[in-house]
RODREN-900323 format. One record per residue (C-alpha): x, y, z; residue in one letter; residue number from 1. Coordinates in Angstrom, 2 decimals, decimal comma. Example, Ala and Ser with C-alpha at 12.3 -4.5 7.8 and 13.67 -1.06 7.14 Angstrom:
BEGIN
<mipa x="12,30" y="-4,50" z="7,80" code="a" pos="1"/>
<mipa x="13,67" y="-1,06" z="7,14" code="s" pos="2"/>
***
This chain:
BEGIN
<mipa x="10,51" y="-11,85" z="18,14" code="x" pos="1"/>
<mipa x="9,78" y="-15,19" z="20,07" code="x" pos="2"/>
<mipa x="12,15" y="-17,64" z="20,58" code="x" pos="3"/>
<mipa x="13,52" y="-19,16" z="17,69" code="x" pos="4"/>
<mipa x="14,21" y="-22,95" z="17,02" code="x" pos="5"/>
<mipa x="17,15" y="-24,05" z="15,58" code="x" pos="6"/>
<mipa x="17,01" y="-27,17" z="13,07" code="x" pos="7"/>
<mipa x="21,08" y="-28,44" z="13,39" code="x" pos="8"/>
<mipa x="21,36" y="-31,33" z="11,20" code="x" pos="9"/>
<mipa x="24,84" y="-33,53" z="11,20" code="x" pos="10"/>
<mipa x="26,12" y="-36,35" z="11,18" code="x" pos="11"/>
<mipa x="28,72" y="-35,78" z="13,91" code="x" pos="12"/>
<mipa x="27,01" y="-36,00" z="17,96" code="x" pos="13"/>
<mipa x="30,05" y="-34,12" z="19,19" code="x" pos="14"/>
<mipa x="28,70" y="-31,09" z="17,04" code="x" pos="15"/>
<mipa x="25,71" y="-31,15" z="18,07" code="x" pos="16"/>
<mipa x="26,88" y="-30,87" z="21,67" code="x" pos="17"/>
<mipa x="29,64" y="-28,38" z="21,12" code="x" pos="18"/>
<mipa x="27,36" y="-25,99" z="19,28" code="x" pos="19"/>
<mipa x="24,24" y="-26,16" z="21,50" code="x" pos="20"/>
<mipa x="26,49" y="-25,66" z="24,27" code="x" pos="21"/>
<mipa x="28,17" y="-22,92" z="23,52" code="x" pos="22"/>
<mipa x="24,96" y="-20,93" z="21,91" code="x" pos="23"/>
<mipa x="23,25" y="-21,98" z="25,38" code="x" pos="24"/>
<mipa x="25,50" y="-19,40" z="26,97" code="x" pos="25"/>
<mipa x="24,37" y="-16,61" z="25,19" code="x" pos="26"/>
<mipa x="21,71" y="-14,00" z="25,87" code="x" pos="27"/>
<mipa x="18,65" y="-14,72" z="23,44" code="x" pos="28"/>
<mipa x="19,72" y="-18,36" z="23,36" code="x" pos="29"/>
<mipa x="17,22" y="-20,61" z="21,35" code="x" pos="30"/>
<mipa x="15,51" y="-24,15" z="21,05" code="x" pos="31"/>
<mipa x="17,43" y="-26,80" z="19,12" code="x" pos="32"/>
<mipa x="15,95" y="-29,92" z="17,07" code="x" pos="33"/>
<mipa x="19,24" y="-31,77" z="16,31" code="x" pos="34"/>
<mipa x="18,84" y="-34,88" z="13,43" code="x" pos="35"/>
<mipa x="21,62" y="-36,12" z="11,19" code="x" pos="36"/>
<mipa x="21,44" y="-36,07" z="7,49" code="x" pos="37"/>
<mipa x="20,17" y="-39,45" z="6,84" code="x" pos="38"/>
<mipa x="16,53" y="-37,99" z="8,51" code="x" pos="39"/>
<mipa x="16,59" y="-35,08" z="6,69" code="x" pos="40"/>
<mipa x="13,34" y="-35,22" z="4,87" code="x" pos="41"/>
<mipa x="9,97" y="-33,30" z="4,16" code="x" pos="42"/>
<mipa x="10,81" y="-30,84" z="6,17" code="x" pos="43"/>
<mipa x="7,98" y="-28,59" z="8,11" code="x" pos="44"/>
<mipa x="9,01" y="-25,10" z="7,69" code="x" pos="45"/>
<mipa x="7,04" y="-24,20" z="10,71" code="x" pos="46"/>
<mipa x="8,73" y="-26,44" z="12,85" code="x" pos="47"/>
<mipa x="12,42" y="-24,46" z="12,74" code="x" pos="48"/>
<mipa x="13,39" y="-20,93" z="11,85" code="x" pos="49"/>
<mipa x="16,64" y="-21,43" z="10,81" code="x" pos="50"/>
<mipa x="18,71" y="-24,30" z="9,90" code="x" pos="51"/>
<mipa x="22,76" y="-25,31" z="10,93" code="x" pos="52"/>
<mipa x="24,07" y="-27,95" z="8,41" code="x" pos="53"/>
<mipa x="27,69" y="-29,34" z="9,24" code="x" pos="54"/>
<mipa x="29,60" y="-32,63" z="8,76" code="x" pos="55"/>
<mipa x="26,94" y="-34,09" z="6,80" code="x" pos="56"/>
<mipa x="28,45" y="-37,30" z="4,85" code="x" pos="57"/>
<mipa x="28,91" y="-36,15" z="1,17" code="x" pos="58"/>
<mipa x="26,08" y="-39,03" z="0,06" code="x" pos="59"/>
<mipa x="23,47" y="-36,74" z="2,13" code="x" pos="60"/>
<mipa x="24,37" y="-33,47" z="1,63" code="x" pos="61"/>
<mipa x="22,89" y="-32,53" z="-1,55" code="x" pos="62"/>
<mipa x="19,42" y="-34,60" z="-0,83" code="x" pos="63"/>
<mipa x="19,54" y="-32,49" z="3,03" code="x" pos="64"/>
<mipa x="19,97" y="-28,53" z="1,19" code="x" pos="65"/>
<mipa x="17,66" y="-29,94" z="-1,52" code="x" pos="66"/>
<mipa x="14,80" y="-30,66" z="1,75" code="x" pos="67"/>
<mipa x="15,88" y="-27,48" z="3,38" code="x" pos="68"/>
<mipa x="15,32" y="-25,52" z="-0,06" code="x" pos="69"/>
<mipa x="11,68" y="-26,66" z="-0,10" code="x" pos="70"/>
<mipa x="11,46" y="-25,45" z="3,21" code="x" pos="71"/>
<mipa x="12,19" y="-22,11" z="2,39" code="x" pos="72"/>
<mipa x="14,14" y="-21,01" z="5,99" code="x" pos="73"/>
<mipa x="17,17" y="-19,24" z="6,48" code="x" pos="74"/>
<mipa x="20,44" y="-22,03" z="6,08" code="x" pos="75"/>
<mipa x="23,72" y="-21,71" z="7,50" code="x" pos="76"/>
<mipa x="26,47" y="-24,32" z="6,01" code="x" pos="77"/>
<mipa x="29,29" y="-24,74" z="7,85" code="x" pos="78"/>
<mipa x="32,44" y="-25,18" z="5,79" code="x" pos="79"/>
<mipa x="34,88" y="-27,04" z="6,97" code="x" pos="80"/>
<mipa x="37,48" y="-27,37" z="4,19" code="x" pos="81"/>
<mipa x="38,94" y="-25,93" z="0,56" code="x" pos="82"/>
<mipa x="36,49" y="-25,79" z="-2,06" code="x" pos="83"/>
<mipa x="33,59" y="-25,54" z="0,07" code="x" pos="84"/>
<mipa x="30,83" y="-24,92" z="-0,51" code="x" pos="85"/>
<mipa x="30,19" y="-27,79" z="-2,79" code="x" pos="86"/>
<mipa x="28,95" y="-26,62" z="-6,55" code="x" pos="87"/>
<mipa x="25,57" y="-28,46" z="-5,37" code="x" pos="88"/>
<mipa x="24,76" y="-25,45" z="-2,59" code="x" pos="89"/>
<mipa x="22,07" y="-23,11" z="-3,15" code="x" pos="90"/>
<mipa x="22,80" y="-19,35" z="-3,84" code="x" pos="91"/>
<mipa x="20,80" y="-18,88" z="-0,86" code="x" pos="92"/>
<mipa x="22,57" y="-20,85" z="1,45" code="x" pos="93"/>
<mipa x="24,99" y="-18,95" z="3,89" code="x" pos="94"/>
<mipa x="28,38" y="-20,43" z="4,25" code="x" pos="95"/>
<mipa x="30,72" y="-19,76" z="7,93" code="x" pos="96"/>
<mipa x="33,87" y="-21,32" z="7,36" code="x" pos="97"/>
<mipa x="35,42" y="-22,52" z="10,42" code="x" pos="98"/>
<mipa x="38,47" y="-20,10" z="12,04" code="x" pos="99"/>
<mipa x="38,75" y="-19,25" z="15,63" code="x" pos="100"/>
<mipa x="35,73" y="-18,09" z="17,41" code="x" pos="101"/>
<mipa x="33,64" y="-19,56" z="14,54" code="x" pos="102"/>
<mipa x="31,10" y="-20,60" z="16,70" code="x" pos="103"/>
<mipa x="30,39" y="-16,73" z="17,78" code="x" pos="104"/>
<mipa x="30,23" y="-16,10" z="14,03" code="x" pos="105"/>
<mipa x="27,34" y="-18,40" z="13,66" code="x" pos="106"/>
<mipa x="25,57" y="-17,28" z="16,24" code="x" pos="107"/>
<mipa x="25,79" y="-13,48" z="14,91" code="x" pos="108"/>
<mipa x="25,18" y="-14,42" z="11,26" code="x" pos="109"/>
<mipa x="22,09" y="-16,78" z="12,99" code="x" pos="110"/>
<mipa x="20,58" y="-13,82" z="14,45" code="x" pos="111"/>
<mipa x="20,93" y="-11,35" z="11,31" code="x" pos="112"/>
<mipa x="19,52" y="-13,97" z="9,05" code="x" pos="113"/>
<mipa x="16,33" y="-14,24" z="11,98" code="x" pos="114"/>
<mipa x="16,08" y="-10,82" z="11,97" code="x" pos="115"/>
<mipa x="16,04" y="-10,27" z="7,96" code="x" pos="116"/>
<mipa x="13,28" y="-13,24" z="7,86" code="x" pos="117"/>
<mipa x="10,75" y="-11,78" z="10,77" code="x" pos="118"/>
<mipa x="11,42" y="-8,27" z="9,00" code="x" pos="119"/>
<mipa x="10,37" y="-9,82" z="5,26" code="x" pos="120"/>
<mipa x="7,48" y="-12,04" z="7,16" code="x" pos="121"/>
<mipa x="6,35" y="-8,06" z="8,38" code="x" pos="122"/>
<mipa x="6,73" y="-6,76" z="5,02" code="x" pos="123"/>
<mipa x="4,75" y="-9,65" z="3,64" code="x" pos="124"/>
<mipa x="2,09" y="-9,33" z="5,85" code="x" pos="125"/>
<mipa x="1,80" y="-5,90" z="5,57" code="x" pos="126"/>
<mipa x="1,47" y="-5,92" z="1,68" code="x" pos="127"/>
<mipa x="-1,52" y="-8,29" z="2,03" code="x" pos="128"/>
<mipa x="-3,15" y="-6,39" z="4,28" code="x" pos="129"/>
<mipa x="-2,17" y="-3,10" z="2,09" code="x" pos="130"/>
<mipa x="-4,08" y="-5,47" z="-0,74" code="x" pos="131"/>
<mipa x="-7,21" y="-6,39" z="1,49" code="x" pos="132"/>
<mipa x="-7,61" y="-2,40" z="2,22" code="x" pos="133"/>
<mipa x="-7,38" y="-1,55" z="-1,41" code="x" pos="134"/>
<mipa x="-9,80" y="-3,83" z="-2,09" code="x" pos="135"/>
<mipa x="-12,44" y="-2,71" z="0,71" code="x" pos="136"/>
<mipa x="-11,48" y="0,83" z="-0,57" code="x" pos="137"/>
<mipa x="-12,59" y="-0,13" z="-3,89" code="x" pos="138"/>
<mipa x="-15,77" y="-1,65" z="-2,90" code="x" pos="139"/>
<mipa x="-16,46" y="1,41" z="-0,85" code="x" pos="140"/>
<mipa x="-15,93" y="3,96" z="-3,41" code="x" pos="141"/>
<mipa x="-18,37" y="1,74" z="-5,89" code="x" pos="142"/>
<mipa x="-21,01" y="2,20" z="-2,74" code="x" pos="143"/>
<mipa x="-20,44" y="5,65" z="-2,72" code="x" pos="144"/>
<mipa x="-20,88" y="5,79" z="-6,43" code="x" pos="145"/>
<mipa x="-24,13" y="4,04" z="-6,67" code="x" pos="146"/>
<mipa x="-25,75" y="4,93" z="-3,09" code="x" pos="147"/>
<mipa x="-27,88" y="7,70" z="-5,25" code="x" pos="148"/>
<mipa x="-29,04" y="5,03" z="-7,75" code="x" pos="149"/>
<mipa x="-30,13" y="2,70" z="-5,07" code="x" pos="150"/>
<mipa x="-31,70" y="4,92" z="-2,36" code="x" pos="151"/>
<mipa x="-33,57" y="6,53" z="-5,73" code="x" pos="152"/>
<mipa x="-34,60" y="2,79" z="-6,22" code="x" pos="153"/>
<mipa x="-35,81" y="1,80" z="-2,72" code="x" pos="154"/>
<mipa x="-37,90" y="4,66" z="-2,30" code="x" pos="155"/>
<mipa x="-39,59" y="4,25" z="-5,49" code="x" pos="156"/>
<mipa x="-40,48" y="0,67" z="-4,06" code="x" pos="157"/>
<mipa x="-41,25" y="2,02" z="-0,56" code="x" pos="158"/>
<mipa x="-43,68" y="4,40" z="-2,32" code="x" pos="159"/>
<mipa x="-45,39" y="1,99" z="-4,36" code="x" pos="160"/>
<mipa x="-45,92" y="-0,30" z="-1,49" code="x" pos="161"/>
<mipa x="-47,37" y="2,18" z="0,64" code="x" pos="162"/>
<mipa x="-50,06" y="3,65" z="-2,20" code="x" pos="163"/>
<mipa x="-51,05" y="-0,13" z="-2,44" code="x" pos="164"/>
<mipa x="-51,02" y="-0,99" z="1,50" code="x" pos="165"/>
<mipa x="-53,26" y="2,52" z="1,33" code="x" pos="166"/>
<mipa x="-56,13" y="0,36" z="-0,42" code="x" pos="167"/>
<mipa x="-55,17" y="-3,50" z="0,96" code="x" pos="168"/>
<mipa x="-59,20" y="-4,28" z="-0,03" code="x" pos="169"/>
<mipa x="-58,00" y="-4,54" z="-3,41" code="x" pos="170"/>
<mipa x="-54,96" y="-7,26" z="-3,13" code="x" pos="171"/>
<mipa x="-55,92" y="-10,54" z="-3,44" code="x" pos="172"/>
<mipa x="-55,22" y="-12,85" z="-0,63" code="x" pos="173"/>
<mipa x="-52,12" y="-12,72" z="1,19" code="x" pos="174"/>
<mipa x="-50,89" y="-9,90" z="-0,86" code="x" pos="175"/>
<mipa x="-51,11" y="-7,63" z="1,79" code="x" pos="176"/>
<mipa x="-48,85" y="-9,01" z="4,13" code="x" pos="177"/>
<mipa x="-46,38" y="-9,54" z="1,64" code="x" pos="178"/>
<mipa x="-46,26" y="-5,93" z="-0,10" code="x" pos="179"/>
<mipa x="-45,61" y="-4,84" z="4,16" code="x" pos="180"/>
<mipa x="-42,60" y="-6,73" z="4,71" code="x" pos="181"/>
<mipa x="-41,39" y="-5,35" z="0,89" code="x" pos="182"/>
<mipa x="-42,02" y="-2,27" z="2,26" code="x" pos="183"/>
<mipa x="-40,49" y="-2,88" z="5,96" code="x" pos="184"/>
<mipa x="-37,49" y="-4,58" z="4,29" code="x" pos="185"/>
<mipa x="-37,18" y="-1,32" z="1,80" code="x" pos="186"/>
<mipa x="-37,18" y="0,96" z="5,19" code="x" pos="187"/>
<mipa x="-34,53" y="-1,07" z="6,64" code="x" pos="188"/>
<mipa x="-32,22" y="-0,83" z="3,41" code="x" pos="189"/>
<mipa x="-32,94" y="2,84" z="3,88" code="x" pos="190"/>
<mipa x="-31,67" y="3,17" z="7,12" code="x" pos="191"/>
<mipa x="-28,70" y="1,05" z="6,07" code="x" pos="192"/>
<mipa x="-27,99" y="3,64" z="3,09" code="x" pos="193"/>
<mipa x="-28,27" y="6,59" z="5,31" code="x" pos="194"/>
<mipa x="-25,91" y="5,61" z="8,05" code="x" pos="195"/>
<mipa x="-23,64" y="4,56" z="5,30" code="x" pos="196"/>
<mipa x="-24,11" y="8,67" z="4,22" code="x" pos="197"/>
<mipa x="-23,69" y="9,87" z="7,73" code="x" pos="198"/>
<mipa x="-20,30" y="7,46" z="8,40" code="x" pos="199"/>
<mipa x="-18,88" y="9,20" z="5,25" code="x" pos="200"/>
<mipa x="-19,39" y="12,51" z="6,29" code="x" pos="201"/>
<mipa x="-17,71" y="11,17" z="9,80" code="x" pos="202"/>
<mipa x="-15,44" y="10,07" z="7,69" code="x" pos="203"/>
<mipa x="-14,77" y="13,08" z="5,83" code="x" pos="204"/>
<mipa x="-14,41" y="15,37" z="9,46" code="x" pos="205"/>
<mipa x="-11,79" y="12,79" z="10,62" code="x" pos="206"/>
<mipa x="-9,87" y="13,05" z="7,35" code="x" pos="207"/>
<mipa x="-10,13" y="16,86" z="7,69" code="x" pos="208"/>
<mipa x="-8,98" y="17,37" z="10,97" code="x" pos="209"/>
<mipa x="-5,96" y="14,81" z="10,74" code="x" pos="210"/>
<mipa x="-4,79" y="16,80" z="7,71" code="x" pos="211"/>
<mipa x="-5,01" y="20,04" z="9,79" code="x" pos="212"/>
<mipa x="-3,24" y="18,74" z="12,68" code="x" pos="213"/>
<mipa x="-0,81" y="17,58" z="10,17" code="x" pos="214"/>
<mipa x="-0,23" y="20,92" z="9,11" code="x" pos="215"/>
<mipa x="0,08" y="22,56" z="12,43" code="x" pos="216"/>
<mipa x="2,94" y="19,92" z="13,71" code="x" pos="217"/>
<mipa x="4,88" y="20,77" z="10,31" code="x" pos="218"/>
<mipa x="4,67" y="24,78" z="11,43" code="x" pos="219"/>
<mipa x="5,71" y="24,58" z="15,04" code="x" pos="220"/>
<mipa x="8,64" y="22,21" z="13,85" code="x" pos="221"/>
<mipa x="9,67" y="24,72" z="10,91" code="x" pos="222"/>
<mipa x="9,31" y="27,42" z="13,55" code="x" pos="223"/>
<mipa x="11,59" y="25,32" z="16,30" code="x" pos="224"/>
<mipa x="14,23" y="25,21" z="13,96" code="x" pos="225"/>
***
């Protein structure tokens, strides 16, 4: 994971330098963007990866989770006294109360809650790309479906233009030259079709082999045990 930048928002200056401080010291340390909760608006969700919220005036506080909901990042709300978190907090929203050695608290809740978000961002970009092969698998299988059809088709056009291009006194014009690139462009299709036969039965080999080599790890680790 690269390094991560932390979005602290409050109110309070002191915080801001207590907290950067202190998570300067440890290993993995991140980037900080500090702004107080008067600035917190339209929030980029690219520019932080995880967002500190403490001593933010009670006026701000709802408008600042309500930006940092849009957002869509991991939030950490610090709490600071009875009753908190406020009834306006998202479910969403991580509260660390303050107690001694809050601040290492944070910083291990801050790094779980990175950790959970570049493992969903994985998972998300694995199911698309899951989606995109499913989707070339399906056009492939319709190719492999109709490749009969069509090579059938071309070579009942790359016939026909050679028996005419056999007589060319008969075509009027520039006829000629026009039935030869039909039939140049219906060689070329066939040559396309083809290698598309010969990558399946590549295709097929690999699949055959993997599954065999499959097979033969499962027996030697059946027979080490």
């Amino acid at each position: 994971m690269n390094q991560a930048t932390i979005l602290i928002i409050s109110d309070d200056a002191e915080f801001h330098r207590g907290l950067t401080t202190f998570w300067q010291t440890q290993t993995e340390a991140p980037s900080f963007t500090l702004m107080t909760g008067d600035l917190c608006r339209n929030l980029d969700a690219d520019q932080f990866d995880l967002a500190v919220v403490a001593s933010v005036a009670a006026r701000s506080l709802v408008s600042v989770l309500q930006a940092l909901e849009l957002a869509g990042n991991p939030v950490l709300l610090i709490g600071e006294r009875d009753g908190f978190p406020p009834r306006e907090a998202q479910p969403g929203v991580i509260v660390v109360r303050k107690h001694e050695a809050w601040m290492e608290s944070l910083v291990l809740v801050a790094r779980e809650a990175l950790r959970r978000r570049d493992a969903l961002t994985r998972a998300y970009r694995a199911e698309a790309a899951n989606v995109a092969l499913q989707r070339q698998a399906t056009l492939g299988r319709y190719m492999l479906e109709m490749r009969h059809g069509l090579n059938n088709a071309l070579t009942s056009v790359l016939g026909n233009s050679e028996l005419l291009l056999l007589d060319p006194g008969t075509l009027p014009g520039t006829a000629g030259s026009q039935i030869e690139t039909i039939r140049n462009m219906a060689l070329r299709m066939h040559e396309i079709l083809q290698r598309f036969s010969s990558l399946e039965k590549e295709l097929s080999v690999l699949e055959k082999q993997a599954e065999q080599d499959k097979r033969a790890k499962s027996q030697v680790a059946a027979a080490s045990m």
